[in-house]
C-alpha positions in Angstrom: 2.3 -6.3 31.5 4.0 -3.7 29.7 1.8 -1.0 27.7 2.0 -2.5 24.2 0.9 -5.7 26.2 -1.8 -4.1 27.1 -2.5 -2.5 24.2 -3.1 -6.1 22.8 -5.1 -7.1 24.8 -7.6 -3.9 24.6 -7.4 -4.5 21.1 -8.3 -8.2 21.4 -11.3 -7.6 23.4 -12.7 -4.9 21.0 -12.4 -7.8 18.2 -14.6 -9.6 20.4 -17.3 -6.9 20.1 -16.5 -5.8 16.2 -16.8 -10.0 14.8 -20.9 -9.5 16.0 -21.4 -5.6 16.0 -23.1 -6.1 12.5 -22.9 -3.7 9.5 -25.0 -0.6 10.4 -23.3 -0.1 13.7 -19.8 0.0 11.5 -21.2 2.3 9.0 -22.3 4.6 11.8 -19.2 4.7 13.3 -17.4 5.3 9.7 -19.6 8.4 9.4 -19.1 9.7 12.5 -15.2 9.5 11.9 -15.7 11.0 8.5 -17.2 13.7 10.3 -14.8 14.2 13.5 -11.9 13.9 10.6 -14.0 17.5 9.0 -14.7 19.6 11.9 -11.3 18.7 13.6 -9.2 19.9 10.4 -7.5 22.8 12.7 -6.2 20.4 14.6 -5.0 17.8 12.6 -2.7 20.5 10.6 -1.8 22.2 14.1 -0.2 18.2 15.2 1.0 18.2 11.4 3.0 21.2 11.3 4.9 20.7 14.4 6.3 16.9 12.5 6.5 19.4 9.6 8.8 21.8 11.5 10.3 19.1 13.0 11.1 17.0 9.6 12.3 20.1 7.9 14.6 20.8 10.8 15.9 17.3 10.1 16.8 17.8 6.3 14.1 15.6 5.2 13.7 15.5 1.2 10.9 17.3 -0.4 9.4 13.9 -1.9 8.9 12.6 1.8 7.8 16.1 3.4 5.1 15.5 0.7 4.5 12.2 2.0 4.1 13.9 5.2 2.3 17.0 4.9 -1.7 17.4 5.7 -3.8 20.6 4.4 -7.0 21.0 4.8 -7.5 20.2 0.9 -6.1 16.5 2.1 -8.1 16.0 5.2 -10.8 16.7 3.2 -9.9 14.0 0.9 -9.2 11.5 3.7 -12.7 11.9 4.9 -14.1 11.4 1.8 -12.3 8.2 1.7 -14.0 7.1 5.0 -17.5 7.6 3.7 -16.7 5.9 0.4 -15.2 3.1 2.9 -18.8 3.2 4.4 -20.8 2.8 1.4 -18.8 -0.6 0.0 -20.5 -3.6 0.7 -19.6 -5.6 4.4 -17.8 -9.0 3.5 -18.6 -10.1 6.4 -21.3 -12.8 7.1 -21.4 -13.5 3.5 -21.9 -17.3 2.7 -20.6 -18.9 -0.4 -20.4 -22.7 -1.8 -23.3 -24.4 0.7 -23.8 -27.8 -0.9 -25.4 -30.8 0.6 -23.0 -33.7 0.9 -24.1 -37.8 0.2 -24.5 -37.8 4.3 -27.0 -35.4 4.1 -24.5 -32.1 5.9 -24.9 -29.7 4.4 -21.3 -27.5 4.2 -20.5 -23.6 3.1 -17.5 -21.2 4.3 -18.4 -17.9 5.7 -16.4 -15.0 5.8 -15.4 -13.6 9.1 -12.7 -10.8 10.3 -9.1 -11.7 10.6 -8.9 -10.7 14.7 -6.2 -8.0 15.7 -4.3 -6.1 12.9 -1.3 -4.6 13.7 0.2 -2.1 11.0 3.8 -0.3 10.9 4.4 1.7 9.0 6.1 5.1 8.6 5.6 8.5 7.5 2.8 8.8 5.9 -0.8 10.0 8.1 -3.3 9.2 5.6 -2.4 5.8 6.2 -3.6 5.6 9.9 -6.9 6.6 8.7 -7.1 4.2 5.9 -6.1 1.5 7.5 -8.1 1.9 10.3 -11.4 2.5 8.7 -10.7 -0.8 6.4 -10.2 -2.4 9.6 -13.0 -1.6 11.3 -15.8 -1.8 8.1 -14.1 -5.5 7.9 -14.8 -6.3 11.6 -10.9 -6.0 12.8 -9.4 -4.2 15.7 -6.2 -2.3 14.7 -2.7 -1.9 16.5 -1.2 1.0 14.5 2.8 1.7 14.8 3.8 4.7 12.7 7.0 6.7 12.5 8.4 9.2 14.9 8.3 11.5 12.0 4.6 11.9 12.2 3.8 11.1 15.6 1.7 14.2 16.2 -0.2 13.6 13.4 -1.3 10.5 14.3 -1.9 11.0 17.2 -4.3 13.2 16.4 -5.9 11.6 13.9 -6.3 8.8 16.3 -7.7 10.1 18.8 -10.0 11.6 17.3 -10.9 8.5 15.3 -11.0 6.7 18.8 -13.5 9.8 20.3 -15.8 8.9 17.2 -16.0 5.5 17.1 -16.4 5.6 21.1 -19.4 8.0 20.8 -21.2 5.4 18.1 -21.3 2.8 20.9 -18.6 0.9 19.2 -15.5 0.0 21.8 -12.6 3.3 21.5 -9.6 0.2 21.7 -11.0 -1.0 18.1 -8.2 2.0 16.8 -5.5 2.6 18.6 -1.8 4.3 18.2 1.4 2.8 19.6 2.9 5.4 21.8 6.2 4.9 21.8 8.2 5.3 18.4 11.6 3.5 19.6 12.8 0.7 17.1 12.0 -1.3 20.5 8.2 -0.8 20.5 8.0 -2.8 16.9 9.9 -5.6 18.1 7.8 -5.9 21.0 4.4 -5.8 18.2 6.4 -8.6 16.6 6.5 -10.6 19.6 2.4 -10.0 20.3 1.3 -14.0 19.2 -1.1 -13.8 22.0 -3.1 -10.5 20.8 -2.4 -10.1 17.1 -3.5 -12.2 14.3 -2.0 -10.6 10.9 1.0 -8.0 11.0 1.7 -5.5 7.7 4.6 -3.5 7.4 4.5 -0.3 5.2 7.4 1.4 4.5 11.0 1.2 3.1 12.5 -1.7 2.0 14.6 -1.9 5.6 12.0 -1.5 7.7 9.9 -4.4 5.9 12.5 -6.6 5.3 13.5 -6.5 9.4 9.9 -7.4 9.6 9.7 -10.3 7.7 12.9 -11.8 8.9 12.0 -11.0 12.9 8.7 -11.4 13.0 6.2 -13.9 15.4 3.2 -12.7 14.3 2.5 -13.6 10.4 3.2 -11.3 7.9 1.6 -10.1 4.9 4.4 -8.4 2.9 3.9 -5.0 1.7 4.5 -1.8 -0.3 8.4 -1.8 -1.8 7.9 -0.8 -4.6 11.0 -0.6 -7.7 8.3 -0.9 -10.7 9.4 -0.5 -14.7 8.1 0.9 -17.3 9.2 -1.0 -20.6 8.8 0.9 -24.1 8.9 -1.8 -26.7 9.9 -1.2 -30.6 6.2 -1.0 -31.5 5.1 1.8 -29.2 3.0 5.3 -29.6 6.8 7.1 -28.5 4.7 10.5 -27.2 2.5 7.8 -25.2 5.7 6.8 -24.0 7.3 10.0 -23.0 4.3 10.9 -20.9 4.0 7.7 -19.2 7.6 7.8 -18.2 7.2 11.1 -16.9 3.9 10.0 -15.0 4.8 7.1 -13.4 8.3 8.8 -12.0 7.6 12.4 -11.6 3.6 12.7 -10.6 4.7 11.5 -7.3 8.0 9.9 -6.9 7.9 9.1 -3.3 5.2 6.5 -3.3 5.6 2.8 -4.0 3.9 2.9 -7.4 6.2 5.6 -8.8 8.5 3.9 -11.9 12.2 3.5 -10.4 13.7 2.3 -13.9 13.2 2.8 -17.9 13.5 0.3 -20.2 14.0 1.4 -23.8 13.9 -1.4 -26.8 17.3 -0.5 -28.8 15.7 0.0 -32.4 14.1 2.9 -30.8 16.3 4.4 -28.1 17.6 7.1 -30.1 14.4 8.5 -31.1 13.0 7.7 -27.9 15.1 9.2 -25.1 15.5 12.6 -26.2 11.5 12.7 -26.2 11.6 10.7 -22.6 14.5 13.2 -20.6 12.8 16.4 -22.1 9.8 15.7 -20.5 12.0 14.2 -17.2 13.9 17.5 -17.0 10.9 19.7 -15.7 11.3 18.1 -12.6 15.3 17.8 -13.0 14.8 14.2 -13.0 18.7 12.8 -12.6 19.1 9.9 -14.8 21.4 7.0 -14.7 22.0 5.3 -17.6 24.0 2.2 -19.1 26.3 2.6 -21.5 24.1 3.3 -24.6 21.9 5.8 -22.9 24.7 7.9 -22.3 26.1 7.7 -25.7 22.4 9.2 -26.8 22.0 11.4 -24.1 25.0 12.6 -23.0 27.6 12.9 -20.1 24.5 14.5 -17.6 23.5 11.0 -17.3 25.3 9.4 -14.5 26.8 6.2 -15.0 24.1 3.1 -13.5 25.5 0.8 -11.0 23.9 -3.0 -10.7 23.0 -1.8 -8.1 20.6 1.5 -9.1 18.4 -0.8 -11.0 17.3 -2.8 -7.3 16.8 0.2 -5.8 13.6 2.2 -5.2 14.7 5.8 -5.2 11.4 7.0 -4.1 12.7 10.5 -5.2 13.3 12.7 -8.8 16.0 9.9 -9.9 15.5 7.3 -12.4 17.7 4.4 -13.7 17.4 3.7 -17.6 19.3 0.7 -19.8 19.0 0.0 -23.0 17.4 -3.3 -23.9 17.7 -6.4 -26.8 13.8 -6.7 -27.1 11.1 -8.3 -25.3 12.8 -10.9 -23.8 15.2 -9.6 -22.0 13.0 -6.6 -20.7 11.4 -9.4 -18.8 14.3 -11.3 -17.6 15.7 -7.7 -16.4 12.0 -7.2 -14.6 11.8 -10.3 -12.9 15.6 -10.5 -11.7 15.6 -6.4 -10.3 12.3 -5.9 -9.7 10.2 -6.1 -6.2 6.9 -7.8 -8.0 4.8 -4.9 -7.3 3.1 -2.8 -10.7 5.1 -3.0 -14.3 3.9 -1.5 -17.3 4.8 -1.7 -21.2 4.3 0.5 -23.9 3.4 -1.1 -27.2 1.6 -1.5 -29.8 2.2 -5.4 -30.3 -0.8 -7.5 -29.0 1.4 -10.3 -28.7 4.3 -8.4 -27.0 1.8 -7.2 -24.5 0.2 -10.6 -24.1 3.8 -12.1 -23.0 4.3 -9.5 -21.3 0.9 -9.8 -19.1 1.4 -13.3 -18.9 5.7 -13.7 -18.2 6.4 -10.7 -15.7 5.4 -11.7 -12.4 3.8 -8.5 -10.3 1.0 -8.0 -8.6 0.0 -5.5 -11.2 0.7 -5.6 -15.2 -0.4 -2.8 -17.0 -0.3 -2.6 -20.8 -0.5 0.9 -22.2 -0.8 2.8 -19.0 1.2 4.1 -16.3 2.1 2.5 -13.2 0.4 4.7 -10.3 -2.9 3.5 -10.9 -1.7 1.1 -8.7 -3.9 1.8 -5.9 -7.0 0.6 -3.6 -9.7 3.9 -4.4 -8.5 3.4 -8.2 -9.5 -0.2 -8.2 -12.4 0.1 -6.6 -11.4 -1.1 -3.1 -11.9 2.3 -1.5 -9.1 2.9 0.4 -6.1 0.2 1.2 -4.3 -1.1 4.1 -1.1 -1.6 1.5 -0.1 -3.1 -1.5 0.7 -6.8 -1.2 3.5 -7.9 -3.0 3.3 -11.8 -2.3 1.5 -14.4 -3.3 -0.2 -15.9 -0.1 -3.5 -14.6 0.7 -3.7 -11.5 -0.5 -1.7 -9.8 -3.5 -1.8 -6.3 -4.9 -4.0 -3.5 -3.3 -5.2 -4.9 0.0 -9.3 -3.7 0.8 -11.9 -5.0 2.6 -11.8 -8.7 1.0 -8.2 -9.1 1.9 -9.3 -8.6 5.6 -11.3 -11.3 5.9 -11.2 -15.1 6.7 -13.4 -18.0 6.5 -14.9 -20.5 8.1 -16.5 -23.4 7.2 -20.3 -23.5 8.9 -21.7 -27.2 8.9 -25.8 -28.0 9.1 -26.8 -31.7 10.2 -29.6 -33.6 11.6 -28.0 -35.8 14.0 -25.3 -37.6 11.2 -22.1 -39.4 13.3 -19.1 -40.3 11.9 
């Protein structure tokens, strides 16, 4: 049995514990993680700085060292995040749609954990906290498989997640960290039908698409993320500007960051001036179709087909020029990767199609798209952002992590 082998089936033995453990022994064990997370903040950013160093070293771009980098302002955050993860109410056990049948059963569906979870994702820390908490408050085990980018920082955090939860009388192997960061270890997690139930990718657009295509274990596509924001002829233009510049510059290396602008023509003159002044405080590089760089100039480089599939995740944006409504949407739903779109108007009609014709996991009228996120919709924290339709779609919490089953009552009916 090789290690990840047996990492499976430590994991699948915990589950066995966690399906019955019952909510106040998770909560305790959420706190006590909370806690570890806070007085172990020394050496979290000790294991952080060495991927730092290392990333740095490595020529990695400043949007991803962001991605990567833990302060003591972060952990801080991160622990909150556990203890709001405590305080949400525990889906499982709950009981819905009992109803007596002509024979006299009475039927319901109860929800119960998925099993084993196994995550991969890449370089991002936070995550192996999040989505191990979720996890665990929803009665799964977790198989985690992050980058070698931040290897030290997870393995930190795990640890000291496992120390926690082993000290709560909870079983350690309900968290724990793939130790070998070779593109062979996530093939073999792919192959683990015998341990794990669900498997989410979180990453790039490469590493989830090899998952998808490769994978034994079912998927629950994540996290690529190449969202729009559409300004349509009726819209607030300053509303516009700002939302642009939001959505692309407030963090451009996450999957909710706007890779594309789309600008209704009747208003493209007056409104891209506005847009790229407030884009060039962060030297946002803009390419453009043709009539964006007949507003704006020769510093927009000429778009490519294929800059409007692609999700920069950095300070570039791609911008066209559009008819009107309609083909705002038929440009949406060919290029885009059905995660958060957004327009700007102030036509309750044009937002209505809009709601109801692009097809994302998120639609937001008026509003930028990184509110696209589990603790802003209430979920506390997420495991990822779903971006199909079976399931689970959209920001993945504690729900999402739960089966059913149905549970039958009789008094002696055959059949």
């Amino acid at each position: 049995m090789t290690a990840i082998e047996k990492q499976g089936a430590a994991a699948k033995e915990a589950a066995v514990s966690l399906m019955t453990c019952g909510t106040n022994a998770k909560n305790k064990a959420l706190l006590a993680i909370a806690q570890a997370l806070a007085d172990n903040k020394a050496k979290i950013i000790e294991a952080n700085d060495q991927d730092m160093a290392k990333a740095k070293a490595g020529g990695m771009s400043a949007s991803l060292l962001d991605r990567l980098a833990l302060d003591a302002k972060r952990i801080d955050g991160i622990a909150d995040g556990v203890r709001e993860v405590a305080a949400l109410e525990d889906p499982i056990g709950q009981v819905d749609k009992m109803a007596t049948r002509p024979n006299g059963l009475i039927i319901g569906r109860k929800k119960v954990p998925l099993g084993v979870i196994a995550i991969i994702y890449e370089s991002r820390p936070n995550v192996t906290v999040d989505a191990a908490v979720l996890c665990l408050k929803a009665g799964n085990a977790i198989i985690l498989r992050g980058g070698k980018e931040a290897f030290n920082s997870n393995n930190a955090l795990t640890g000291i997640m496992r120390q926690a939860i082993k000290e709560s009388g909870l079983p350690e192997d309900s968290v724990s960290l793939v130790q070998d960061t070779t593109r062979g270890s996530v093939d073999e997690v792919m192959q683990l039908t015998m341990y794990v139930d669900v498997l989410i990718p979180r990453g790039g657009a490469g590493l989830i698409r090899h998952v998808v295509e490769n994978s034994k274990v079912p998927v629950i596509e994540t996290g690529v993320g190449n969202c729009h924001v559409y300004v349509e002829s009726s819209a607030d233009l300053q509303m516009g500007a700002e939302i642009i510049y939001n959505a692309k510059c407030q963090r451009p290396s996450v999957c909710n960051a706007a890779e594309t602008l789309l600008v209704d023509r009747s208003i493209a003159k007056d409104f891209l001036p506005m847009a790229k002044t407030l884009l060039d405080l962060k030297n946002t590089q803009l390419r453009g179709c043709l009539e964006t760089r007949a507003i704006l100039g020769s510093s927009v480089i000429a778009a490519t087909d294929e800059d409007y599939y692609t999700e920069f995740g950095d300070y570039i944006l791609a911008v066209k020029v559009v008819e009107g409504l309609e083909e705002a949407i038929a440009h949406i739903n060919k290029y885009g990767t059905k995660h958060s779109e957004a327009i700007i108007t102030n036509d309750y009609t044009a937002s209505q199609r809009f709601l109801d014709e692009v097809d994302a996991a998120a639609v937001y009228v008026n509003a930028s798209t990184r509110f696209t996120d589990g603790q802003v919709f209430g979920l506390g924290a997420e495991i990822g952002i779903s971006t199909q339709k079976m399931h689970a779609r959209g920001p993945m919490g504690l729900e999402q992590l739960t089966s059913m089953k149905y549970i039958i009552y009789g008094n002696g009916q055959v059949r």
